[in-house]
N, CA and C atoms as a LAMMPS dump frame, in Angstrom:
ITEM: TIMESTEP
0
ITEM: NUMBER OF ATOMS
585
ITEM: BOX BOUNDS ff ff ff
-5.0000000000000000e+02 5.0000000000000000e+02
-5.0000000000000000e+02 5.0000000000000000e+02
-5.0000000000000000e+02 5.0000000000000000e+02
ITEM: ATOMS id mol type element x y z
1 1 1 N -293.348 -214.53 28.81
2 1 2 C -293.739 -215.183 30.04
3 1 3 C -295.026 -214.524 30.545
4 2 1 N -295.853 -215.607 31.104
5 2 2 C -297.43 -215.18 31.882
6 2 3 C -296.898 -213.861 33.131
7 3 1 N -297.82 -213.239 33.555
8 3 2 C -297.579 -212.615 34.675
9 3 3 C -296.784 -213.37 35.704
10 4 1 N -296.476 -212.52 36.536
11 4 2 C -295.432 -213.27 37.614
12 4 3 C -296.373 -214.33 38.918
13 5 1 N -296.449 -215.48 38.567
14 5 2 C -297.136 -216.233 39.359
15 5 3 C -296.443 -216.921 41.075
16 6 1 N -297.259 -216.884 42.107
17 6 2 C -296.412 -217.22 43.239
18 6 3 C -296.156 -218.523 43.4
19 7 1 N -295.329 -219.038 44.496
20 7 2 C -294.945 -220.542 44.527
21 7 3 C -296.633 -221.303 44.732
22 8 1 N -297.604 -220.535 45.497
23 8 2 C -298.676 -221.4 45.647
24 8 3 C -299.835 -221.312 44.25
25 9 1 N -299.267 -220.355 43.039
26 9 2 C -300.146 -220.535 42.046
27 9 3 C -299.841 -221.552 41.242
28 10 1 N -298.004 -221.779 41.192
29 10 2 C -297.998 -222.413 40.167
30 10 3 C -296.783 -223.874 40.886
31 11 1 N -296.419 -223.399 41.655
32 11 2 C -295.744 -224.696 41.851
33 11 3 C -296.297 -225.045 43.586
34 12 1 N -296.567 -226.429 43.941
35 12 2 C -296.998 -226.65 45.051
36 12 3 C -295.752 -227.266 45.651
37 13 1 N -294.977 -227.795 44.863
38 13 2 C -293.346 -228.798 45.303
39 13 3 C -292.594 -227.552 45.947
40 14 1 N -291.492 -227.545 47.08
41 14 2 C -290.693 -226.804 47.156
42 14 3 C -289.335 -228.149 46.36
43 15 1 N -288.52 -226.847 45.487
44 15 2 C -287.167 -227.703 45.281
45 15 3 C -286.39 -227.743 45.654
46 16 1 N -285.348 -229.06 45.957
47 16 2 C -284.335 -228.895 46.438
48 16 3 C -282.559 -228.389 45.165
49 17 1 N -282.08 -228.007 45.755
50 17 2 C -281.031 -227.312 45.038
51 17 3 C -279.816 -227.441 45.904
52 18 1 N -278.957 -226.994 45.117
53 18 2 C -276.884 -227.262 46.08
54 18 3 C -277.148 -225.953 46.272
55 19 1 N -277.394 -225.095 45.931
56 19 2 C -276.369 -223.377 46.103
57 19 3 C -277.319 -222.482 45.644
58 20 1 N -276.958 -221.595 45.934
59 20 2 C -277.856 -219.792 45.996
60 20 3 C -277.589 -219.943 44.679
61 21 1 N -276.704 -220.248 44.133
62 21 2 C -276.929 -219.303 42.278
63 21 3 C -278.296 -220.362 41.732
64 22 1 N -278.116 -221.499 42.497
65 22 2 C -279.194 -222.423 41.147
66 22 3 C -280.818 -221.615 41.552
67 23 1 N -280.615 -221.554 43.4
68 23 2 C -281.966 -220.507 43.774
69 23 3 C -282.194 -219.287 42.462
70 24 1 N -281.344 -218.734 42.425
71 24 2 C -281.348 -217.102 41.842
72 24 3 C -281.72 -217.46 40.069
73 25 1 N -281.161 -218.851 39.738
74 25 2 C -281.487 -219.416 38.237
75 25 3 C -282.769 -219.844 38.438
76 26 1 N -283.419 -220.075 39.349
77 26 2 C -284.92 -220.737 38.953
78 26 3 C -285.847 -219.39 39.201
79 27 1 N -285.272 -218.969 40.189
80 27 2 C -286.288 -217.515 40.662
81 27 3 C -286.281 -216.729 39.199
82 28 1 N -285.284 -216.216 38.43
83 28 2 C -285.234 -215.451 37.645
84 28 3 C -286.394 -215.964 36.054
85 29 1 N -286.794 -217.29 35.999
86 29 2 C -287.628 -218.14 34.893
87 29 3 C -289.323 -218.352 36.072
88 30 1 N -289.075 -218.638 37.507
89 30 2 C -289.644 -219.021 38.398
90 30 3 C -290.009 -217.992 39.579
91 31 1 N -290.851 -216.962 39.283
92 31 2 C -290.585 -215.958 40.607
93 31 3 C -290.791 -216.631 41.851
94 32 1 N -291.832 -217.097 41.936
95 32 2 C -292.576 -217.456 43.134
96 32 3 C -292.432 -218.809 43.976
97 33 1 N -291.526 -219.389 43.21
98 33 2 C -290.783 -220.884 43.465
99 33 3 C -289.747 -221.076 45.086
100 34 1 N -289.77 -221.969 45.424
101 34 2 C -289.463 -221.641 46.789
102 34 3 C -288.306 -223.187 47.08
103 35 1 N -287.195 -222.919 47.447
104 35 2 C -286.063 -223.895 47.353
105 35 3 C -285.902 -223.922 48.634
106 36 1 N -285.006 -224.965 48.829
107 36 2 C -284.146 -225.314 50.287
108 36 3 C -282.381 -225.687 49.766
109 37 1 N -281.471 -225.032 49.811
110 37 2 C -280.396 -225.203 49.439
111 37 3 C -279.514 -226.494 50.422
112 38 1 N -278.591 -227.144 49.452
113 38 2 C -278.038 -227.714 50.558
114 38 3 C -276.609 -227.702 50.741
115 39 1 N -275.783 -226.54 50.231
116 39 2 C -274.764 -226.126 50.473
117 39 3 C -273.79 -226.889 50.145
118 40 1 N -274.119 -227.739 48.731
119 40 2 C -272.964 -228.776 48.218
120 40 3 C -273.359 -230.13 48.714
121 41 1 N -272.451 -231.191 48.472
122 41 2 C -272.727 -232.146 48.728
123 41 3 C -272.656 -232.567 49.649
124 42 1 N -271.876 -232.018 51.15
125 42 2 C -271.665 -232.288 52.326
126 42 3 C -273.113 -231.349 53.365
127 43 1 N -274.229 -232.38 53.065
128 43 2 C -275.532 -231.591 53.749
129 43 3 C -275.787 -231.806 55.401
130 44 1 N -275.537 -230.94 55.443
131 44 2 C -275.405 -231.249 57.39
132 44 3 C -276.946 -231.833 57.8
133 45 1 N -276.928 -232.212 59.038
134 45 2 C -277.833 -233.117 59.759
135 45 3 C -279.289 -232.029 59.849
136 46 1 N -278.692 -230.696 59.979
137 46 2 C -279.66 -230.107 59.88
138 46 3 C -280.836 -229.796 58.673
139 47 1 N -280.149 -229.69 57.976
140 47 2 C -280.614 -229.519 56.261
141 47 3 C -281.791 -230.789 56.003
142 48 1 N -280.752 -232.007 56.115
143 48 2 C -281.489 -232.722 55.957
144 48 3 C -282.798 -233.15 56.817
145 49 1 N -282.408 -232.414 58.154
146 49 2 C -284.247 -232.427 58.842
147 49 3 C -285.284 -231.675 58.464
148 50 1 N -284.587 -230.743 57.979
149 50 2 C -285.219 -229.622 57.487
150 50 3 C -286.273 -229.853 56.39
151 51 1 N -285.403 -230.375 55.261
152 51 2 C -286.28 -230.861 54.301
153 51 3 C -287.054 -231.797 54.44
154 52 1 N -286.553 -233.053 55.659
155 52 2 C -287.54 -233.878 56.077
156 52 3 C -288.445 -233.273 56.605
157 53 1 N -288.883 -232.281 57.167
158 53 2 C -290.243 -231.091 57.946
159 53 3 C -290.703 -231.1 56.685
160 54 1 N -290.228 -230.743 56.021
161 54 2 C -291.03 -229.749 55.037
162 54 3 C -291.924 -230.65 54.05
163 55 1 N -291.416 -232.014 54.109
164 55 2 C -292.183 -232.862 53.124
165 55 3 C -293.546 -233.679 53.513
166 56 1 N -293.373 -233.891 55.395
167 56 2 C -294.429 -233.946 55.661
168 56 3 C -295.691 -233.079 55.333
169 57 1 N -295.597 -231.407 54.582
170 57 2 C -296.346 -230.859 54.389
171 57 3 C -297.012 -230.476 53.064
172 58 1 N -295.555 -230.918 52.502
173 58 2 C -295.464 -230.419 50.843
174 58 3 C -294.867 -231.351 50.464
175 59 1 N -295.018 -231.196 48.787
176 59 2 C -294.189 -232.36 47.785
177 59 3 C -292.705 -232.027 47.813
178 60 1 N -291.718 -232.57 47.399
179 60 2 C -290.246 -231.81 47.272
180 60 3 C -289.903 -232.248 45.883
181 61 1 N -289.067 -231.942 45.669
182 61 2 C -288.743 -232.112 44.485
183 61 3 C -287.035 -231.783 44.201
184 62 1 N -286.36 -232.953 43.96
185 62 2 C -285.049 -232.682 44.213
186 62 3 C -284.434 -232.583 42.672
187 63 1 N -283.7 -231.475 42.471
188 63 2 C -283.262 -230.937 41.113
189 63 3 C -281.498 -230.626 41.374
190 64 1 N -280.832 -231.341 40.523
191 64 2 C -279.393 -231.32 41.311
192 64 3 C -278.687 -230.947 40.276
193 65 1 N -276.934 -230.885 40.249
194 65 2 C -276.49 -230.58 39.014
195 65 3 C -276.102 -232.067 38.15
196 66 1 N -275.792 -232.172 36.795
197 66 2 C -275.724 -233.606 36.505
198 66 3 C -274.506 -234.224 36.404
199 67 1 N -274.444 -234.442 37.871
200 67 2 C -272.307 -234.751 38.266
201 67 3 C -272.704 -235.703 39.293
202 68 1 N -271.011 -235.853 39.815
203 68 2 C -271.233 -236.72 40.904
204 68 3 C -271.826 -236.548 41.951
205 69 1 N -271.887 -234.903 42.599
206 69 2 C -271.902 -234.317 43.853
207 69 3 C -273.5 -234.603 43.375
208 70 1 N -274.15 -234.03 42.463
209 70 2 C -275.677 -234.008 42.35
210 70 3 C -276.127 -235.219 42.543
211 71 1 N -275.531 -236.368 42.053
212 71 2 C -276.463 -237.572 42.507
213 71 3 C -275.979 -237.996 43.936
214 72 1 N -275.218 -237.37 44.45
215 72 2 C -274.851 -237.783 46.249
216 72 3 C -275.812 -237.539 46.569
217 73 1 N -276.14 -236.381 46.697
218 73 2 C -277.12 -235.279 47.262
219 73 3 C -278.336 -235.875 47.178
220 74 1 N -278.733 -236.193 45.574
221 74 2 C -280.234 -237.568 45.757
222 74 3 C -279.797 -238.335 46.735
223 75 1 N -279.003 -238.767 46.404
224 75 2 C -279.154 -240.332 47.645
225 75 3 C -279.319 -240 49.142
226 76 1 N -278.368 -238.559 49.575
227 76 2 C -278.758 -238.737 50.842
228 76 3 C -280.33 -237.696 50.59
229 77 1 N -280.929 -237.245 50.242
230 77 2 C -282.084 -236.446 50.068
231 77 3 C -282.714 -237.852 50.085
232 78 1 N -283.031 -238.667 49.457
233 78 2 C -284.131 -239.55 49.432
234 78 3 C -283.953 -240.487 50.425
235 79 1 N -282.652 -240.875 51.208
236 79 2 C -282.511 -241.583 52.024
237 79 3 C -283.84 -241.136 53.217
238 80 1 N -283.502 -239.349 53.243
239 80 2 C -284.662 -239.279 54.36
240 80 3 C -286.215 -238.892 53.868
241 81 1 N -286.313 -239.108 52.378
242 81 2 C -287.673 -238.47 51.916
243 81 3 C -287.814 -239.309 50.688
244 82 1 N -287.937 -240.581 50.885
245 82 2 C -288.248 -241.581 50.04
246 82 3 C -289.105 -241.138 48.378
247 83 1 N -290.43 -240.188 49.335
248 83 2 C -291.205 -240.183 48.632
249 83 3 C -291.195 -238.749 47.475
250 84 1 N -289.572 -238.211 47.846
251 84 2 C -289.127 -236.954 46.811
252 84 3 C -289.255 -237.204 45.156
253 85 1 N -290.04 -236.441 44.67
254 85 2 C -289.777 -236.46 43.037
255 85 3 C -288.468 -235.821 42.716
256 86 1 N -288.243 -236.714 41.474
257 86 2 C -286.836 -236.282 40.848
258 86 3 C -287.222 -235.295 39.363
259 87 1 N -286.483 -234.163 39.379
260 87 2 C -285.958 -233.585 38.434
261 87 3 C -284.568 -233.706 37.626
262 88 1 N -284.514 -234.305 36.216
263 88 2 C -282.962 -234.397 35.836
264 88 3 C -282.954 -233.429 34.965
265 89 1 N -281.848 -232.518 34.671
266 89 2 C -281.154 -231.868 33.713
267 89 3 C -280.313 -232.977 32.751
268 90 1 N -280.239 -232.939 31.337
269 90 2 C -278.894 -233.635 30.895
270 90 3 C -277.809 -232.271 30.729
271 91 1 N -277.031 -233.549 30.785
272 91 2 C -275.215 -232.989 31.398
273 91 3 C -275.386 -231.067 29.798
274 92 1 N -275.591 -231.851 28.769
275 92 2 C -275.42 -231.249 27.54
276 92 3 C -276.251 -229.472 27.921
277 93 1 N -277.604 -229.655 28.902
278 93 2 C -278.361 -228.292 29.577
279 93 3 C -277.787 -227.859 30.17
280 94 1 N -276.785 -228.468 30.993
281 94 2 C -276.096 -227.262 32.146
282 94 3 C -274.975 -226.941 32.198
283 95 1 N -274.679 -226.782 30.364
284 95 2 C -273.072 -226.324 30.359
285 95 3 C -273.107 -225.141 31.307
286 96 1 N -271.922 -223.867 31.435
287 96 2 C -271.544 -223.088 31.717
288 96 3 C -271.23 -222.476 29.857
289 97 1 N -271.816 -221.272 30.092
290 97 2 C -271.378 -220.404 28.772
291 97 3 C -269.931 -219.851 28.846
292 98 1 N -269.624 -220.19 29.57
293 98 2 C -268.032 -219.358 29.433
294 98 3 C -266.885 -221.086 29.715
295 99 1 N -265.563 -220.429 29.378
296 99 2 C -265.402 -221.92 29.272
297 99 3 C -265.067 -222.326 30.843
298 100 1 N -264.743 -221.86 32.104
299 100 2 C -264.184 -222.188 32.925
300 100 3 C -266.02 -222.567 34.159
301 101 1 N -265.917 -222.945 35.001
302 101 2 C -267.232 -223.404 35.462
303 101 3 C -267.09 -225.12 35.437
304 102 1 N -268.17 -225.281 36.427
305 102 2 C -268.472 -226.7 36.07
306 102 3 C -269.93 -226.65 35.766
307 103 1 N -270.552 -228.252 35.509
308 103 2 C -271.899 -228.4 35.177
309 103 3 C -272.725 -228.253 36.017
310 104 1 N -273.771 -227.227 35.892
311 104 2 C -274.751 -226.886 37.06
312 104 3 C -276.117 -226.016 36.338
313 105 1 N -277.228 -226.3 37.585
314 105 2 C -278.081 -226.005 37.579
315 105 3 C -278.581 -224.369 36.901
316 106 1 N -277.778 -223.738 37.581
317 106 2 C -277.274 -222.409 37.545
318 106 3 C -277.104 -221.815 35.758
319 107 1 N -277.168 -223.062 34.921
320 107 2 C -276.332 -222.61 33.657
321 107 3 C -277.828 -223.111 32.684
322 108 1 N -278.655 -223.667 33.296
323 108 2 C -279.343 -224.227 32.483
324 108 3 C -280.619 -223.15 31.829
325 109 1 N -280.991 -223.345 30.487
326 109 2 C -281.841 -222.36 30.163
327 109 3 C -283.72 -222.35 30.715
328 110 1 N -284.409 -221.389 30.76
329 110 2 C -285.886 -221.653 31.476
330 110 3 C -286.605 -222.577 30.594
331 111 1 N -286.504 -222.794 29.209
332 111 2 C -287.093 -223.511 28.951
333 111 3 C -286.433 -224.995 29.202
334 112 1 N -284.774 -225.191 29.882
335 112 2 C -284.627 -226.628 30.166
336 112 3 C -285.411 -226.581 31.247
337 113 1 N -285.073 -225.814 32.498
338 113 2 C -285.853 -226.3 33.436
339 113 3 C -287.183 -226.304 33.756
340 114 1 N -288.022 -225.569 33.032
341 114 2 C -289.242 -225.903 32.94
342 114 3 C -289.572 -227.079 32.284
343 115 1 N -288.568 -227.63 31.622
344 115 2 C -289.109 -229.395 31.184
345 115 3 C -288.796 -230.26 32.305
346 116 1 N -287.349 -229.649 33.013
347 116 2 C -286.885 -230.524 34.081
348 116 3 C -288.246 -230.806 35.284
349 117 1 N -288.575 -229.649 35.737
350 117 2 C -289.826 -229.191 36.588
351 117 3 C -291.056 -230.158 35.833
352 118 1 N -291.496 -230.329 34.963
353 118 2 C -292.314 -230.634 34.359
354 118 3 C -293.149 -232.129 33.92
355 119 1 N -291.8 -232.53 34.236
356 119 2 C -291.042 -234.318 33.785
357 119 3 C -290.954 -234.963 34.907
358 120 1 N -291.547 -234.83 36.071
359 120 2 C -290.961 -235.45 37.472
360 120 3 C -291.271 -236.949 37.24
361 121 1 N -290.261 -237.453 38.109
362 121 2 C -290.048 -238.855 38.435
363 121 3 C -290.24 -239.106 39.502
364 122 1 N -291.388 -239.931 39.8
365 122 2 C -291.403 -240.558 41.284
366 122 3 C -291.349 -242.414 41.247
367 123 1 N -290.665 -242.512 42.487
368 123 2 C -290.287 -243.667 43.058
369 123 3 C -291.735 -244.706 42.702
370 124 1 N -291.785 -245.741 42.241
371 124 2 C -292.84 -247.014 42.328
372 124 3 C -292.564 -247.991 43
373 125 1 N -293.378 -248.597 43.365
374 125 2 C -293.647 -249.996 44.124
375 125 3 C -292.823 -251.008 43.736
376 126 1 N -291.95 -251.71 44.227
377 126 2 C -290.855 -252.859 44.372
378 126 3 C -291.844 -253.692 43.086
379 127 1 N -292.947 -254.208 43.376
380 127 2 C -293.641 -255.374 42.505
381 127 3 C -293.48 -254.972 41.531
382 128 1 N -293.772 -253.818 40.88
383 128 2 C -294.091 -253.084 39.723
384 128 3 C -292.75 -253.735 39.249
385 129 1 N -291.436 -253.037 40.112
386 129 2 C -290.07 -253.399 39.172
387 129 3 C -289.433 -255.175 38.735
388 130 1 N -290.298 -255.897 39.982
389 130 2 C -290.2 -257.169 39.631
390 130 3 C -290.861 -257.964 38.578
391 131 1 N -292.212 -257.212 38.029
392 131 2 C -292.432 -257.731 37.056
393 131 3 C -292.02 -257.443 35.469
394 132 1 N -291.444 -257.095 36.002
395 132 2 C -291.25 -255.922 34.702
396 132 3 C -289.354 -256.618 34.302
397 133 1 N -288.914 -257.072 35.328
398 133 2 C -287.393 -258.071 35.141
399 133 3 C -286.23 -257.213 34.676
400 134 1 N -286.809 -255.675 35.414
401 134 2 C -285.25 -255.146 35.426
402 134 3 C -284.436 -255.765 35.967
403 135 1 N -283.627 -255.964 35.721
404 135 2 C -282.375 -256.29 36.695
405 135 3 C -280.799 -256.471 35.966
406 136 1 N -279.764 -257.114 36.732
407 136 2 C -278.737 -256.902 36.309
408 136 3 C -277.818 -257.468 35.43
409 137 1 N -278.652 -258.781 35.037
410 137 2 C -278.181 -259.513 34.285
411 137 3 C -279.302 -259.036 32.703
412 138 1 N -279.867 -258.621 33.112
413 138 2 C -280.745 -258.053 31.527
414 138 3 C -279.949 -256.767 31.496
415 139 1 N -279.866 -255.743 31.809
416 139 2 C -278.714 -255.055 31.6
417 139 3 C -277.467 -255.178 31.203
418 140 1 N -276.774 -256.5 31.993
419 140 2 C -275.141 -257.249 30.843
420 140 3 C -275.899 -257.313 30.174
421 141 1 N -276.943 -257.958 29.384
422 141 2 C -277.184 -258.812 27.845
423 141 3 C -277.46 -257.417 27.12
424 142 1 N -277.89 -256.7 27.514
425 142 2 C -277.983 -255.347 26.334
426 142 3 C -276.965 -254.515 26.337
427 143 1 N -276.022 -254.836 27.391
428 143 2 C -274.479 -254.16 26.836
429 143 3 C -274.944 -252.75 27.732
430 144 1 N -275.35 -252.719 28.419
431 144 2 C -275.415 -251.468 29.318
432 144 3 C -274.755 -251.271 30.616
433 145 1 N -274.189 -252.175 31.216
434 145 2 C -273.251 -252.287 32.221
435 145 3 C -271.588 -252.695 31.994
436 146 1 N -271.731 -253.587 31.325
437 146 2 C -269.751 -253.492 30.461
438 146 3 C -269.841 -253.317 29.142
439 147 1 N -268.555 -253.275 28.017
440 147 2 C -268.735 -253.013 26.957
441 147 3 C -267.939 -251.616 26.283
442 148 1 N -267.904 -251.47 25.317
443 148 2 C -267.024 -250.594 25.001
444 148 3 C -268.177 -249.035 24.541
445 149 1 N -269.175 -249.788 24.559
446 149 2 C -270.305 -248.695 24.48
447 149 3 C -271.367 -248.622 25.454
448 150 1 N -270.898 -248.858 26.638
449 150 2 C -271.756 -249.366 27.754
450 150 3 C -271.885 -247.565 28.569
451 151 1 N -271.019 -246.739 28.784
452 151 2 C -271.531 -245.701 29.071
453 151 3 C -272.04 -244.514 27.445
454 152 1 N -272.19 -244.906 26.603
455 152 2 C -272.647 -244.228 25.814
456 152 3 C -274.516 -244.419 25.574
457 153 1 N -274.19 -245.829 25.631
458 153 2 C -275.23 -246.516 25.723
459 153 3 C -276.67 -245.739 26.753
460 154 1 N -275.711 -245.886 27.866
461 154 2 C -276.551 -245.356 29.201
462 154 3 C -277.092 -244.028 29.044
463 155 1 N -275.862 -243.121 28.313
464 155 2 C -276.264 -241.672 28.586
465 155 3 C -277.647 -241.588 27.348
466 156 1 N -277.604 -241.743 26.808
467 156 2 C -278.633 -242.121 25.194
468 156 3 C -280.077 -242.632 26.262
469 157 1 N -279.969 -243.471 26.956
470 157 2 C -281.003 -244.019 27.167
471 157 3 C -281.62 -242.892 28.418
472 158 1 N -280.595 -242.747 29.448
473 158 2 C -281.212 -241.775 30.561
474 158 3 C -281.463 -240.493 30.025
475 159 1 N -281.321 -239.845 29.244
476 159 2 C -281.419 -238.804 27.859
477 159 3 C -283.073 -239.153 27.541
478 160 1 N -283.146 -240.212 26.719
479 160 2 C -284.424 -240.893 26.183
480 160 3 C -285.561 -240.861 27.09
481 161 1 N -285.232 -241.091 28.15
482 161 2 C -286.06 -241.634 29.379
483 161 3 C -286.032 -240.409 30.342
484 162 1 N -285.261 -239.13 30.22
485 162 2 C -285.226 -238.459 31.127
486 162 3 C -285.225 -238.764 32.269
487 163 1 N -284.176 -239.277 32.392
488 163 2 C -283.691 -239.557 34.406
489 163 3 C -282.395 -239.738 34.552
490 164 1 N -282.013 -238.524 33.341
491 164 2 C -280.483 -238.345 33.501
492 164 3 C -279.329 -239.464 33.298
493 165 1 N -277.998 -239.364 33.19
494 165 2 C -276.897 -239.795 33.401
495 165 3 C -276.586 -240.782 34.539
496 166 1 N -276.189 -242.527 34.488
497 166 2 C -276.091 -242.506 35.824
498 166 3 C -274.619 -243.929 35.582
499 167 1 N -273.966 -244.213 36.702
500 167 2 C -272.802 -244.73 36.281
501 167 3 C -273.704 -246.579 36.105
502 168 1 N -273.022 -247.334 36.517
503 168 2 C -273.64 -248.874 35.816
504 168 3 C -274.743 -249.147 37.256
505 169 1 N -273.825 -249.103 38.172
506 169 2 C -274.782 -249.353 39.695
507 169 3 C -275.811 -248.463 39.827
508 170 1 N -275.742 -247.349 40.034
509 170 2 C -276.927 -246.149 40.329
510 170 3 C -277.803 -246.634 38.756
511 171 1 N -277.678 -246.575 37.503
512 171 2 C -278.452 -246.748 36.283
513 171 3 C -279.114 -247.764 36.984
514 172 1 N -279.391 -249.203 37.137
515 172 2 C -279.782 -250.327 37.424
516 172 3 C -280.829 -249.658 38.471
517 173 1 N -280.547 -248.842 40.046
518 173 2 C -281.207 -248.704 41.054
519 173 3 C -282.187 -247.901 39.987
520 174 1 N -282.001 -246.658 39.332
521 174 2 C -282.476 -245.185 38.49
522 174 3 C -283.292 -246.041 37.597
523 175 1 N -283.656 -247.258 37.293
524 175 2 C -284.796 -247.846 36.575
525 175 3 C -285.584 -248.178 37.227
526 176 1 N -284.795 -249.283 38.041
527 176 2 C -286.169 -249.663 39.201
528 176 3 C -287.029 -249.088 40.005
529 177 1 N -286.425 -248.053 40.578
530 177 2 C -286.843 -247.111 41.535
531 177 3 C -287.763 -245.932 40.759
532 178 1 N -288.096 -245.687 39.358
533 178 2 C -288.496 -245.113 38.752
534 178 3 C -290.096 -245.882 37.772
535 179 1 N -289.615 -247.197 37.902
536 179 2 C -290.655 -248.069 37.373
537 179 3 C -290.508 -247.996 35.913
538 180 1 N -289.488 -248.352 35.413
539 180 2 C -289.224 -248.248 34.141
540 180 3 C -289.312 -249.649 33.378
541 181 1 N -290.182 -250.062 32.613
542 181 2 C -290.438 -251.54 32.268
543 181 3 C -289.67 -251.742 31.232
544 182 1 N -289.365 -253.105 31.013
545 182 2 C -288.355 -253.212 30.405
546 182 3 C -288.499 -253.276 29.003
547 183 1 N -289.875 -253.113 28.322
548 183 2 C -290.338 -252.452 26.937
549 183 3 C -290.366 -251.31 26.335
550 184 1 N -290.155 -250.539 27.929
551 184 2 C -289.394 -248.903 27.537
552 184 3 C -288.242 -248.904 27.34
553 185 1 N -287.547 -249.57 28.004
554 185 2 C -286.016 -250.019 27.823
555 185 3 C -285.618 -250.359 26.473
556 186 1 N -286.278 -251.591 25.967
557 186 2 C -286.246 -252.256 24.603
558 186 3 C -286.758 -250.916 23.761
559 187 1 N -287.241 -250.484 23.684
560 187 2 C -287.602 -249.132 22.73
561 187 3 C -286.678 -248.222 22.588
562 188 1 N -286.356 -247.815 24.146
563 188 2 C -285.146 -246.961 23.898
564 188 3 C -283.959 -247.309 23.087
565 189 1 N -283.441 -248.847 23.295
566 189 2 C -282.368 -249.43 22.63
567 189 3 C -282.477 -249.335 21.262
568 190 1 N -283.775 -249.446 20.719
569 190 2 C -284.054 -249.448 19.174
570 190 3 C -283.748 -248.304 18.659
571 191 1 N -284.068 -247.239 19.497
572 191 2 C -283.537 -245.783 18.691
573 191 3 C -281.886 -246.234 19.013
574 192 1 N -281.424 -246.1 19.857
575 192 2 C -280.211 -246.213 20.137
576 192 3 C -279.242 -246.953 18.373
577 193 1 N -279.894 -247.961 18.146
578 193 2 C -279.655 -248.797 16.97
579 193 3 C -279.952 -248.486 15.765
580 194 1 N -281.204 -247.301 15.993
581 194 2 C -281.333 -246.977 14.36
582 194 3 C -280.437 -245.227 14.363
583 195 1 N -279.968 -245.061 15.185
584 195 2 C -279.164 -243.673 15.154
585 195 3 C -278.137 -243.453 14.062
């Protein structure tokens, strides 16, 4: 690793995170990196103003674990900061090395999260997703919303696409909201098929 660089040499985003250990996992790859925790998935009114302050000034960047509680936490995080970049881990980066634990941030190695950090996703323009004909009935026809391979399907593709794991409803919003055209989609499926 380069010398120890501060949050204003090398990262300008503060991230958002659930808990002190995922802080203490990025600090230890990340010295100078600077988080706002939100104490699990139940983020009090305060938290969330908090981070709303902070984005008027700075970028944010919300990095969660890849479960249910982590994508709550997006939703209410972006509810008040629309314009937050996303960081995903896949589920497979944030085992726990020991067997008891759940999946978290905390477990993931510096070189995952320096891809996670690296890879951001930001929100695009409604038109963008309308031309492009994501939607939910092109999703049934490729077998990505029912089906007997319909969550395998998904995880392969949010994997592919890096924007994580997401169940049939959130996947559908996690394209659009990302500007994902539907020739990236069709590409992804092709690996999916020649696997």
């Amino acid at each position: 690793m380069e010398s120890k660089k501060t949050n204003s040499d090398k990262f300008a985003e503060v991230v958002i995170v659930e808990g002190r250990d995922d802080t203490k996992r990025l600090k230890l790859f990340f010295p100078g990196i600077e988080t706002i925790e939100t104490n699990g998935s139940e983020i009090s009114a305060e938290t969330l103003l908090q981070i709303k302050k902070v984005a008027e000034t700075r970028p944010v960047v919300i990095l969660t674990d890849p479960d249910f509680n982590g994508e709550r936490i997006r939703r209410k995080v972006t509810a008040v900061v629309p314009t937050a970049k996303q960081a995903f881990l896949k589920r497979a980066d944030a085992v726990p090395s020991k067997s008891h634990g759940s999946l978290g941030v905390e477990h993931a190695s510096g070189v995952t999260l320096a891809h996670a950090l690296n890879n951001l996703h930001e929100q695009t323009t409604s038109e963008l997703a309308a031309t492009e004909q994501i939607n939910h009935n092109l999703l049934l026809d490729l077998g990505l919303i029912v089906g007997a391979t319909a969550r395998q399907k998904r995880d392969f593709v949010g994997q592919q696409l890096e924007i994580g794991y997401a169940n049939a409803k959130q996947f559908e919003r996690r394209l659009v909201t990302f500007g994902i055209t539907k020739a990236e989609l069709l590409t992804v499926l092709e690996k999916w098929e020649r696997r």
